[in-house]
C-alpha positions in Angstrom: 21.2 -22.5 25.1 17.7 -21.8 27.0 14.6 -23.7 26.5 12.6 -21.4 23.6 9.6 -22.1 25.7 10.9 -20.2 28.8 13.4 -17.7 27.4 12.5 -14.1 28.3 10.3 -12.1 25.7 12.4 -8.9 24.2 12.3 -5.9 25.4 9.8 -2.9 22.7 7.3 -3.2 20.9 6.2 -7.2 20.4 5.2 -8.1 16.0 2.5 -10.0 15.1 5.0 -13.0 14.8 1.8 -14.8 13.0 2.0 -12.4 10.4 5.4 -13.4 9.4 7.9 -16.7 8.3 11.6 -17.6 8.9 13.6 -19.7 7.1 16.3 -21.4 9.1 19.1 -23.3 7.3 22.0 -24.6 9.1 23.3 -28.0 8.7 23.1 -29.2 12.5 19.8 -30.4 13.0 20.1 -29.6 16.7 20.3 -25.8 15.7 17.3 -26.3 13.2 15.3 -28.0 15.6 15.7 -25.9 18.5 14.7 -22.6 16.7 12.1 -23.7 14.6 10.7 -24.6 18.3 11.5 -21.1 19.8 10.3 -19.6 17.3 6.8 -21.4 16.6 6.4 -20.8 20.2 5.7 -17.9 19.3 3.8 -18.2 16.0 6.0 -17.9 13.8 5.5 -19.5 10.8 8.9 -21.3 10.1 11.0 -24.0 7.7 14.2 -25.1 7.7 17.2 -26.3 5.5 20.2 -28.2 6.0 22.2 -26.3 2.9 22.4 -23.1 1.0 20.9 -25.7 -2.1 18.0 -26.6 0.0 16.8 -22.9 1.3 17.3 -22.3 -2.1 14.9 -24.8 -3.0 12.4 -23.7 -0.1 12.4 -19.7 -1.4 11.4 -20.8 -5.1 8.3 -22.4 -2.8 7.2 -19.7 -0.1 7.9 -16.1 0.7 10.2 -15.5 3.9 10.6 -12.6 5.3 14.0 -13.4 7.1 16.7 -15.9 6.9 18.6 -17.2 9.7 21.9 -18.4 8.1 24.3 -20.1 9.1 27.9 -19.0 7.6 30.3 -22.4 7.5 27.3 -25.2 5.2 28.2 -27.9 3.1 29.2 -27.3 -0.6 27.7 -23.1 -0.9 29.1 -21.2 2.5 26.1 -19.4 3.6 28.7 -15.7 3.0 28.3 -16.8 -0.9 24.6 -17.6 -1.0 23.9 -13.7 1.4 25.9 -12.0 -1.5 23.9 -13.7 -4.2 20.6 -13.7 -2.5 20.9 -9.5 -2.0 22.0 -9.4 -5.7 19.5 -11.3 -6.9 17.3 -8.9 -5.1 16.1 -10.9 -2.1 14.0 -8.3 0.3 14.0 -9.8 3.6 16.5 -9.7 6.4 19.4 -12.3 6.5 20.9 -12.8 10.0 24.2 -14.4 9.8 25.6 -17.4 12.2 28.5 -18.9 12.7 31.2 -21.0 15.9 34.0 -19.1 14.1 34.6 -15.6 13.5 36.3 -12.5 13.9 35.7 -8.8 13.8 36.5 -8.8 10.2 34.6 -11.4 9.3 31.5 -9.9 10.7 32.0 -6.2 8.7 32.2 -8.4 5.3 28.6 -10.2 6.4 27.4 -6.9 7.2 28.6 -5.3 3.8 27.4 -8.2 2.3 24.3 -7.4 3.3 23.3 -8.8 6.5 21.0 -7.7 9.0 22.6 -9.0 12.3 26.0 -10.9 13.2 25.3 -13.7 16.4 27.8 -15.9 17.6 27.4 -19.6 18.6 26.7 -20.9 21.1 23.8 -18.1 21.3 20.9 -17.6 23.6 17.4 -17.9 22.3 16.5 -13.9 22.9 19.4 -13.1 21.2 17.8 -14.3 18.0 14.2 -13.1 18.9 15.6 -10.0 19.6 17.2 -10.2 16.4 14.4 -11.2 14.2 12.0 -8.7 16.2 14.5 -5.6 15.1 13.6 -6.9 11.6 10.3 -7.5 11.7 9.9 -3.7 13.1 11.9 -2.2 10.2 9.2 -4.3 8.1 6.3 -3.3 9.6 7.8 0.7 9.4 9.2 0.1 5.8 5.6 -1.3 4.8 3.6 1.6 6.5 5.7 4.9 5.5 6.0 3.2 2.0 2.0 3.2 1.9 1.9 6.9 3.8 4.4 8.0 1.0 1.8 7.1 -1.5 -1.4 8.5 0.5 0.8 11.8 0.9 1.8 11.9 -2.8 -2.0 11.7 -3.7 -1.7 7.8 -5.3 -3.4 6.5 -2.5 -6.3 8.8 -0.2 -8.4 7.8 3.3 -11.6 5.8 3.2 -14.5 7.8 3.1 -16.6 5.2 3.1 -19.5 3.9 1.4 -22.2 6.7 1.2 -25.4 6.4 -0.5 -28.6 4.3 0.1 -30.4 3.9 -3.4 -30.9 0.9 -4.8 -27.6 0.4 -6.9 -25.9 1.7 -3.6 -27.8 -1.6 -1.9 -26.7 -3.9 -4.6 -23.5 -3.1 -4.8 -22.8 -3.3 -0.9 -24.3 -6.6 -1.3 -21.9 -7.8 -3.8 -19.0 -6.6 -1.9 -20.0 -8.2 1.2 -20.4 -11.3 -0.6 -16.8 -10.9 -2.6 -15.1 -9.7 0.1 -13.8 -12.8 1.8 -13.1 -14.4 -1.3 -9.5 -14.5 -2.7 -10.4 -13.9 -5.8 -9.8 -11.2 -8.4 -12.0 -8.4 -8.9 -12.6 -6.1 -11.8 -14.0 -2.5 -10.7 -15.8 -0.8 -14.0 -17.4 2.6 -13.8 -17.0 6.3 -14.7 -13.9 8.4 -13.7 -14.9 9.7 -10.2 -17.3 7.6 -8.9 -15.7 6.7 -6.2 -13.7 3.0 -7.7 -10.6 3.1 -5.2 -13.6 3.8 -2.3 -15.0 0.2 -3.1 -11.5 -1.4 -3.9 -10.5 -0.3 -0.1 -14.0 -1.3 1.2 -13.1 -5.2 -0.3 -10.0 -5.0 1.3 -11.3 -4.0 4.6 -13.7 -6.4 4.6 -11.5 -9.2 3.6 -9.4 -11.9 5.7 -6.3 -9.4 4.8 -7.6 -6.2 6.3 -4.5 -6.5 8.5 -2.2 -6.4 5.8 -1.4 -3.8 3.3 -3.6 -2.0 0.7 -1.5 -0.5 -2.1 -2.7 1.2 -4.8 -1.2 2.4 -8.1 -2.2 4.4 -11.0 -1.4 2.5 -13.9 -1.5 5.7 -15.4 0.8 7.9 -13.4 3.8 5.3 -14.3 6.1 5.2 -17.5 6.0 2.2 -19.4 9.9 1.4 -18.8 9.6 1.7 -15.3 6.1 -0.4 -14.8 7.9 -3.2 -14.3 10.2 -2.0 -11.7 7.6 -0.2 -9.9 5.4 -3.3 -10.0 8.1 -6.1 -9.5 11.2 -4.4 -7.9 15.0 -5.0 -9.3 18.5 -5.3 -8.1 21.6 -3.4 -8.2 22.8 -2.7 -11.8 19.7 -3.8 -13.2 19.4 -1.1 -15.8 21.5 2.4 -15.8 20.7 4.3 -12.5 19.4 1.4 -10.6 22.2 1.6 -7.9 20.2 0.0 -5.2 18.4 -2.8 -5.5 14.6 -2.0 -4.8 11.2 -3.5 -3.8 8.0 -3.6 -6.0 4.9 -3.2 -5.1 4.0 -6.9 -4.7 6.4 -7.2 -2.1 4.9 -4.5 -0.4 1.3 -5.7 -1.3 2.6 -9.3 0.3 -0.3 -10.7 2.1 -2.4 -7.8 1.2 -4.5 -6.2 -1.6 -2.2 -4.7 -4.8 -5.6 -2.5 -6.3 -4.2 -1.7 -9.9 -6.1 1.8 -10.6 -6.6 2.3 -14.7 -5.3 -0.8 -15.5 -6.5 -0.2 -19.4 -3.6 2.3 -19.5 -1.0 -0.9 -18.8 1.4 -1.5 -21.5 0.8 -4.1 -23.7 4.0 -6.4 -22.5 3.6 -5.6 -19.2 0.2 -7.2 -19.8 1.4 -10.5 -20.5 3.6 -10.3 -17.2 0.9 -9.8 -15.1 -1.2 -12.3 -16.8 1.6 -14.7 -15.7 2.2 -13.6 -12.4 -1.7 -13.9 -11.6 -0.9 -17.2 -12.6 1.4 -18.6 -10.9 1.8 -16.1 -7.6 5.3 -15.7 -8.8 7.2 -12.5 -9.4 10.6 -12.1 -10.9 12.5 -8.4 -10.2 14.2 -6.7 -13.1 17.3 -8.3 -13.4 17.1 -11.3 -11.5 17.3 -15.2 -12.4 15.4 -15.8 -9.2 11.5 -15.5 -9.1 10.0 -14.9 -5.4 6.5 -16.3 -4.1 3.9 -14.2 -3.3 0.5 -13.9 -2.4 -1.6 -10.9 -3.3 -4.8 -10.1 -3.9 -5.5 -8.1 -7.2 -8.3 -5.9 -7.3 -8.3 -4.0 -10.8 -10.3 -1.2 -12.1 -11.3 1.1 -15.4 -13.3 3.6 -17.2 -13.0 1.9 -20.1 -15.1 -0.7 -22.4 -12.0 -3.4 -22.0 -14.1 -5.5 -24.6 -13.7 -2.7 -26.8 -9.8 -2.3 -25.9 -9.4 -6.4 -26.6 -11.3 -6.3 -30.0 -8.9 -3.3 -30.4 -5.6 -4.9 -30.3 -5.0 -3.1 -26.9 -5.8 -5.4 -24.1 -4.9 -9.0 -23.9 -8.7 -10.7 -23.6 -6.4 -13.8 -21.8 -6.0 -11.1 -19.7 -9.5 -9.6 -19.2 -11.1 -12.7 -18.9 -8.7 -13.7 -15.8 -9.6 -10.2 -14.7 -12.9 -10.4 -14.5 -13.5 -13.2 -12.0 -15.9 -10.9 -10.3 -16.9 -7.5 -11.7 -18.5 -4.6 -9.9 -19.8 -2.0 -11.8 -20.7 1.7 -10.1 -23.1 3.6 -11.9 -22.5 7.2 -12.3 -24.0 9.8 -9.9 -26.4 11.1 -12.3 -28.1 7.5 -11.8 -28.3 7.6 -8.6 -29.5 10.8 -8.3 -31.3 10.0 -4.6 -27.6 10.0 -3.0 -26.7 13.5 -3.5 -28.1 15.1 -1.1 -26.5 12.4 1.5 -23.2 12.7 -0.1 -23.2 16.8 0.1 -23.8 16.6 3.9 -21.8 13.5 4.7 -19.0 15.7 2.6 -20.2 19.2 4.5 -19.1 17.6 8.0 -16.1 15.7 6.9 -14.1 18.4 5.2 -15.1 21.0 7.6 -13.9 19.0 10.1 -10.7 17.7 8.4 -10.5 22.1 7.5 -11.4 23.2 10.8 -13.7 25.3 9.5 -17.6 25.9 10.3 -19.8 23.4 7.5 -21.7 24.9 5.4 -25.4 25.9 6.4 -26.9 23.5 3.2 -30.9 24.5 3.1 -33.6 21.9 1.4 -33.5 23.9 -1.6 -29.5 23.8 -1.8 -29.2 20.2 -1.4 -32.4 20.1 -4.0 -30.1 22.4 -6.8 -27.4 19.7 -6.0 -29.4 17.0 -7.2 -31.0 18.4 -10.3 -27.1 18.5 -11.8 -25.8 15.8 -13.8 -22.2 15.8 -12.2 -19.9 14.6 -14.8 -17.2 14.5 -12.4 -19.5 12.1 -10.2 -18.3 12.0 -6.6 -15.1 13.5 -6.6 -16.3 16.7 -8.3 -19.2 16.7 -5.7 -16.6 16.3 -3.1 -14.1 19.2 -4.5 -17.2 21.7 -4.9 -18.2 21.1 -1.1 -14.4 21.4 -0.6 -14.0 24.7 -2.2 -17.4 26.0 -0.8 -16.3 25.8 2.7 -12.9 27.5 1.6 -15.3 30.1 0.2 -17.9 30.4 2.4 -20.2 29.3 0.9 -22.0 27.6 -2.8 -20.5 29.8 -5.6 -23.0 31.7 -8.0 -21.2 30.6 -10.8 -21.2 26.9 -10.5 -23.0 24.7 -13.6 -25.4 24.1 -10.8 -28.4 26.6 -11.3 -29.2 28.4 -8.5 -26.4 28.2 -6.0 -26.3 30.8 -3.8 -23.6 33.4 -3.5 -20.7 32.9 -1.5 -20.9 35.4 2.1 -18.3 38.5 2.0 -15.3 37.1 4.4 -13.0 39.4 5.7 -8.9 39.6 4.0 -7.8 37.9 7.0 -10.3 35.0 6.6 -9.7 34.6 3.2 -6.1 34.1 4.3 -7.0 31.8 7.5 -9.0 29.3 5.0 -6.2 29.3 2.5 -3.7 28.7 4.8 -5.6 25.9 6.5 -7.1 24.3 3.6 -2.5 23.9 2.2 -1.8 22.7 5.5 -4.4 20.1 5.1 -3.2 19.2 1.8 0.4 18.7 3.8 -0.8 16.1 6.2 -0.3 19.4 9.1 3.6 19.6 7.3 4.0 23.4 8.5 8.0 23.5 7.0 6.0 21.9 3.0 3.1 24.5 3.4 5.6 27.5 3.8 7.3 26.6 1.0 4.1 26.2 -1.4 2.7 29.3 -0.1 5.7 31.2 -0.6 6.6 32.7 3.6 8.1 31.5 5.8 7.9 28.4 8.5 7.9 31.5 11.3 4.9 32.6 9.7 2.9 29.9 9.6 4.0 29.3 13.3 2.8 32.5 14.4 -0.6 32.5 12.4 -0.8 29.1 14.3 -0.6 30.5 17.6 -2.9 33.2 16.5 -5.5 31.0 15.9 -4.8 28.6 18.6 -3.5 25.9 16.7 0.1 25.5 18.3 
């Protein structure tokens, strides 16, 4: 073996090896010792065992992302524990060691499960090498699962905080001051007024900005497959689940879990997020094991929850551990001094983001804006700047008194903003914009060249 200090560093892209911890159980000491070294050397966070019984014992206490194994351990051979650790729906990477083996013996770890096969006596890089593969697939897993969810329309980019009346002021206050707490926040406020906006800004401004920010919709899930969605499960968990799968507190690890709606939650799946707040402890569908984590919960509603608990719908054990902290956004209509900020912050992002020119917005347009009541608060603000630009300009017929009428665009404008406007909605997907627009993927190709977009 080489000195972990002094071993070569692997070859791609380096992880943030701070950002993540190895369990190492083996039952020489000289093995545990010298890769807990190599690997804190590199700030890795790292424990170790000396039996499958023991790294048992360490999981029910901390989250690891990967195991280092051992195969041949005292009492439970580290083959037994991989197979029962992936059905019990462990979600790290297991690398498998072992003085003895054959080729066969390495396709059974791998079917088993494991990540990687390395033979004693090993080098140090091998295992960095090793572990670094796996911390990749994380950090890839982590981000397309997120980008899956942005793309799908549950999650959406930070536009930022806009507005600089004086609820505007006090709220920026209070999420400056919350921000770098851990603790749980309750978001209340209208539909629309902008409640994942100020869930991201906590995040961002939080000691976990480098981690994940997930959301979910507690609304856009079925009630038998919250649980799942939240919490994971393992093979043969329930008909259908043929893989096992991660939740969204795995993905959330380290990171901000922002629970959108949460009024619409099921009653039962009330109490199990009660407990998990708890006692950082989640247990996937189907398992006997429960799995550490540490997530920050940031929950919101357009709902009275006092009224929901004196209604038998909301647990108040839950509410009151939900509302640590509670910001409350008031409606646009209240805060009627922002509009006019929020049309032209909205004006030259969208245009931008449409490739389009923005909107010439007069004093007396941004005036009309503000003398509407916007029930829809932001986000119907947002889609009328949205659709004006499409247009071409404020429609006549808005709620809005006033608004001007849109300017006559030629057929093949009409046809360059639509285009552009589903493109956008694609994330630039030219192959998913044919297909919802009905031509084909040479079309959109060509109208691409055409206006000097290829």
């Amino acid at each position: 073996m080489t000195d972990p200090t002094t071993a070569p560093p692997p070859s791609g892209r380096e992880p943030a090896w701070s950002d993540y911890a190895v369990l190492v159980v083996d039952d020489e000491a000289g093995v545990r010792n010298f890769l807990e070294r190599a690997l804190r050397a590199r700030g890795c966070r790292v424990d170790t065992a000396g039996s499958a019984e023991e790294g048992m014992e360490r999981l029910q206490q901390h989250h690891f992302d990967a195991i280092v194994l051992d195969i041949a351990l005292p009492g439970r051979s580290g083959m037994e524990w991989l197979r029962s650790l992936k059905n019990d729906g462990f979600a790290g990477d297991v690398i498998l060691i072992t003085a003895f083996a054959d080729i066969e013996t390495a396709i059974d770890a791998l079917r088993a499960g494991a990540s990687d096969f390395v033979l004693k006596p090993f080098r140090v890089d091998q295992i960095i090498n090793s572990l670094q593969r796996c911390f990749e697939r994380a950090r890839l897993d982590r981000e397309n699962f997120v980008l899956q969810r942005q793309v799908a329309g549950l999650g959406g980019l930070v536009d930022g905080m806009v507005g600089h009346s004086e609820a505007m002021r006090r709220l920026s206050e209070l999420i400056h001051r919350v921000a770098p707490t851990p603790s749980t926040v309750l978001i209340l406020g209208e539909s629309g007024v902008g409640k994942e906006v100020t869930a991201r800004a906590l995040h961002q401004m939080s000691p976990r900005a480098e981690r994940s920010f997930v959301p979910l919709n507690c609304a856009a899930v079925s009630a038998e497959l919250m649980e799942s969605e939240l919490f994971g499960h393992v093979r043969g968990a329930f008909t259908g689940a043929r893989e096992a799968r991660r939740g969204l507190f795995h993905y959330a690890n380290g990171g901000t879990l922002f629970l959108d709606e949460i009024g619409e939650l099921p009653l039962a799946m009330q109490t199990k997020l009660l407990r998990v707040l708890e006692e950082r402890r989640i247990r996937p569908v189907g398992s006997e094991a429960e799995v550490p984590v540490d997530v920050r919960v940031v929950a919101a509603t357009n709902r009275d929850l006092r009224a929901e608990v004196a209604a038998g719908r909301f647990r108040q054990d839950l509410f009151y551990r939900l509302e640590v902290v509670t910001l409350a956004i008031p409606p646009l209509r209240e805060r009627r001094e922002d509009i006019a900020e929020l049309a032209v912050h909205f004006n030259a992002q969208l245009a931008s983001r449409l490739g389009l020119p923005p909107l010439p917005l007069s004093q007396a347009d941004l005036a009309r804006l503000a003398a509407y009541a916007w029930p829809g608060n932001v986000r119907e603000l947002r889609n009328l700047i949205e659709r004006s630009l499409i247009l071409g300009g404020l429609p006549a017929d808005s709620q809005a008194p006033g608004f001007v009428e849109p300017l006559p665009l030629s057929l093949a404008e009409v046809e360059k903003r639509h285009i552009l406007a589903v493109l956008d909605q694609c994330g630039g997907n030219r192959a998913r914009a044919a297909t919802l627009l009905g031509v084909s993927r040479k079309t959109i190709d060509r109208k691409a060249v055409e206006w000097g977009l290829a």
